[in-house]
C-alpha positions in Angstrom: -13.6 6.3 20.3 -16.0 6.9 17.8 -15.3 3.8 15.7 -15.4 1.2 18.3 -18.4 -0.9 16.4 -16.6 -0.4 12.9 -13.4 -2.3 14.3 -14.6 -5.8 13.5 -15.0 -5.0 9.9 -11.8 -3.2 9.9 -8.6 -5.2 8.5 -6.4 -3.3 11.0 -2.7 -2.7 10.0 -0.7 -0.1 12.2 2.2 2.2 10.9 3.6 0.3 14.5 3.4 -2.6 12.8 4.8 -1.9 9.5 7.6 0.3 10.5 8.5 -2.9 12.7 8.8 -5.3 9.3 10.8 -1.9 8.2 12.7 -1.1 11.2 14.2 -4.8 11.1 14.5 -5.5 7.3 16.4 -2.0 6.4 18.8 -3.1 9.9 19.7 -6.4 7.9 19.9 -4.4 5.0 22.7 -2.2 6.2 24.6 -4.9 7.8 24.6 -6.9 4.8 25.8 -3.7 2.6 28.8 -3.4 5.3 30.0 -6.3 5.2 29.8 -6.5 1.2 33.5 -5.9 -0.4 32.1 -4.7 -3.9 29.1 -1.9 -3.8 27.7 -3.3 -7.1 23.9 -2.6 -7.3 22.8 -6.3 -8.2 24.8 -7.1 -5.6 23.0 -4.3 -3.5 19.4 -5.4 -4.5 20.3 -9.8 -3.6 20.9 -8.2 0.0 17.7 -6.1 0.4 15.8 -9.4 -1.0 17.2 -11.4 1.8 16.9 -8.6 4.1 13.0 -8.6 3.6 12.5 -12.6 2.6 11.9 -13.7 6.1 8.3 -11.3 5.9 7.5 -13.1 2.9 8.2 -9.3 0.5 10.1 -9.7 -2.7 11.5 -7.0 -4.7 11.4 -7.1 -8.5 12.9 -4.9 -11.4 13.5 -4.5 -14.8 15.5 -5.4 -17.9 18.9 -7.4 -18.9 19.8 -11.1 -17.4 19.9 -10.1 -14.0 16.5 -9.1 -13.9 14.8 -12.9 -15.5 16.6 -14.3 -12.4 14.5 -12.1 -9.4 11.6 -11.0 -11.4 10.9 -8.2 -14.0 7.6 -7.5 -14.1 5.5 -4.6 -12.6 2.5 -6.7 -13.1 4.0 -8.6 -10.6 3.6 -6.3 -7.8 1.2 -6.6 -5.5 0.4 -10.0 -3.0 -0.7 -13.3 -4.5 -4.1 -14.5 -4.2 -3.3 -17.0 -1.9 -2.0 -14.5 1.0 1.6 -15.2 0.4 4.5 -12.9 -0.9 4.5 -9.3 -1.6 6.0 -8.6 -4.2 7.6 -4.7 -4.9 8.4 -3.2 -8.0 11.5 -0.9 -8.0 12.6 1.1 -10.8 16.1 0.8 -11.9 17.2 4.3 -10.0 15.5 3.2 -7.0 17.9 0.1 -7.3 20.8 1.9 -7.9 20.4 4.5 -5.2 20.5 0.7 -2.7 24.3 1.0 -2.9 24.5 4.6 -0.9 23.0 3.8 2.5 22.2 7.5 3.1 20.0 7.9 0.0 17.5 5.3 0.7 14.7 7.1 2.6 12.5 7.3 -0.6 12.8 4.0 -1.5 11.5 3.3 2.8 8.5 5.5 2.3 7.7 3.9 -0.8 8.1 0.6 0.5 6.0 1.4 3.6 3.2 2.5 1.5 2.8 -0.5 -0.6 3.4 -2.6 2.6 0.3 -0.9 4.2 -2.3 -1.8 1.2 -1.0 -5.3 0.4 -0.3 -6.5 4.1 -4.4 -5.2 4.5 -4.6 -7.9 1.1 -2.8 -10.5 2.8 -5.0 -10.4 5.9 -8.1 -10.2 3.9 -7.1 -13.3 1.8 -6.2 -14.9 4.5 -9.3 -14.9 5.8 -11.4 -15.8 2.7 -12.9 -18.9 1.0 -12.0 -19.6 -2.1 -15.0 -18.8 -3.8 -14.1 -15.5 -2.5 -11.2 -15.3 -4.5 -12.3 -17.0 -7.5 -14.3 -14.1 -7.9 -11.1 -11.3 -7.2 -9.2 -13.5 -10.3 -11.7 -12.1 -12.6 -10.8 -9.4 -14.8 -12.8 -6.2 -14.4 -13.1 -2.8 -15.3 -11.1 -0.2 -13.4 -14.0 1.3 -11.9 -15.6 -2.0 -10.5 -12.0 -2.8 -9.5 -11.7 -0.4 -7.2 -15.0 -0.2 -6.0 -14.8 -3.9 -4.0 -15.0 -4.1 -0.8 -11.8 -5.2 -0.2 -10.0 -2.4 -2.4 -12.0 0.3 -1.0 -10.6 -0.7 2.5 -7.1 -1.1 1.3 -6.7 1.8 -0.6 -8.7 4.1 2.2 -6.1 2.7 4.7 -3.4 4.5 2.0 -5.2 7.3 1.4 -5.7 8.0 5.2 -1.5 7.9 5.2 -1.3 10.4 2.5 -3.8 12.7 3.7 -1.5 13.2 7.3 0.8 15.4 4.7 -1.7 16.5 1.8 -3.7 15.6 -0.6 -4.3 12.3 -1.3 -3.7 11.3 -4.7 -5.8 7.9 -4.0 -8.9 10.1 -3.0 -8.3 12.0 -6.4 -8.6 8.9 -8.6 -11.8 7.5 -6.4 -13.2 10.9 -7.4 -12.3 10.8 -10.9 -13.3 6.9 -11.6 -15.5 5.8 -8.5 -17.7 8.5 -7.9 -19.1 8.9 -11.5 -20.0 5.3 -11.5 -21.1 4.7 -7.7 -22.3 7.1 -5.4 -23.0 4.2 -2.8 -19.1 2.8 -3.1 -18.0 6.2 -3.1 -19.6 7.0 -0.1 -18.3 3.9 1.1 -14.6 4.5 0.3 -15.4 8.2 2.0 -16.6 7.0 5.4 -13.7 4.2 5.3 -11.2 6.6 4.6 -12.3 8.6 7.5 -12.4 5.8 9.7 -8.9 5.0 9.0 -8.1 8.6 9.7 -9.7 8.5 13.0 -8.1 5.6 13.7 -4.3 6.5 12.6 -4.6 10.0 11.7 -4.5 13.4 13.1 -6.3 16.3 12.6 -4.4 17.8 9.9 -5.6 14.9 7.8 -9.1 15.7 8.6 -8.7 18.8 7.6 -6.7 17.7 4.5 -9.4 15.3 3.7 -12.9 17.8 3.8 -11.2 20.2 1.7 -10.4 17.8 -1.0 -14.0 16.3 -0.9 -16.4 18.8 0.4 -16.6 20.9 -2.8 -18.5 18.2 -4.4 -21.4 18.6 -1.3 -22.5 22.1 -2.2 -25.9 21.1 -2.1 -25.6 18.2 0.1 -23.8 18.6 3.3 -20.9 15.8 3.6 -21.4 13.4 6.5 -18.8 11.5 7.4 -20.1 10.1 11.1 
């Protein structure tokens, strides 16, 4: 394979092995629901917390009482520094839609692509010192935020998914905030990306992935080995 001295640098997470976590979690989910007497949706949302809470993912929403007692806030979302839980924001229809079982393949999709950049987080801060992530705690500019080393691997590892359908929505905003500021980290997040794709991707996202970036090598011929 043509990435074979790349994989020690690669945090490598597998749709395998989040469609596992998935697999198992929406299982308890739907046992839960049909066993529940009263389709409520707070009642809904308690079972797909404790459907999930043995993987260490949370779910959070928004607004009235109910919400103060899980969790409200989409600052929330996303894995604490110290490699723990993952916690999910879901908006109030996605919360709703819990209580009809046959109406909750958006909300999987969703869930599996947060699961595949945070779980890459998790792995990554479970491997690093804590002067490494005294320096993640500090606030910074959305460029430079996306531009470290350990964004530009999670969010390629996303990107790579949404390229196996289209564009990718990710590579649109490293284009529009990364590239101006950093032609090296954009290079970088363009050669991870592909890695990722070469990795767990097909050749429609290859495909997907030059056409979206290759109109910005006119001059210079896009290299991607």
């Amino acid at each position: 394979m043509r990435l074979q001295k790349y994989l020690n640098e690669i945090t490598k997470v597998s749709d395998e092995e989040i469609n596992n976590i998935l697999n198992i979690g929406f299982s308890r989910f739907k046992e839960y629901m049909k066993s529940t007497k009263f389709r409520l949706w707070p009642i809904a949302l308690i079972n797909f917390i404790m459907a999930f809470k043995n993987f260490g993912i949370s779910f959070s929403t928004e607004g009235g009482l109910f919400s103060k007692l899980i969790g409200s806030s989409k600052e929330a979302m996303g894995t604490t520094f110290t490699g723990g839980t993952i916690h999910i924001y879901l908006s109030r229809k996605e919360i709703r839609s819990l209580k009809n079982l046959s109406s909750i393949k958006n909300i999987r999709k969703k869930v599996f692509d947060i699961l595949v950049h945070e779980i890459t987080h998790k792995k990554q801060f479970s491997a690093m010192s804590k002067e490494g992530l005294k320096g993640v705690r500090e606030p910074m500019e959305y460029a430079k935020y996306i531009g470290s080393s350990i964004e530009i691997e999670a969010f390629a590892r996303g990107a790579a998914d949404e390229l196996k359908v289209g564009r990718s929505e990710i590579v649109n905003t490293y284009i529009e905030y990364l590239r101006p500021n950093s032609e090296k980290k954009w290079r970088d997040f363009l050669k991870k990306t592909y890695q990722y794709i070469d990795l767990y991707g097909n050749d429609k996202a290859k495909e997907n992935f030059r056409s979206q970036v290759e109109y910005l090598y006119k001059k210079i011929p896009l290299d991607l080995s």
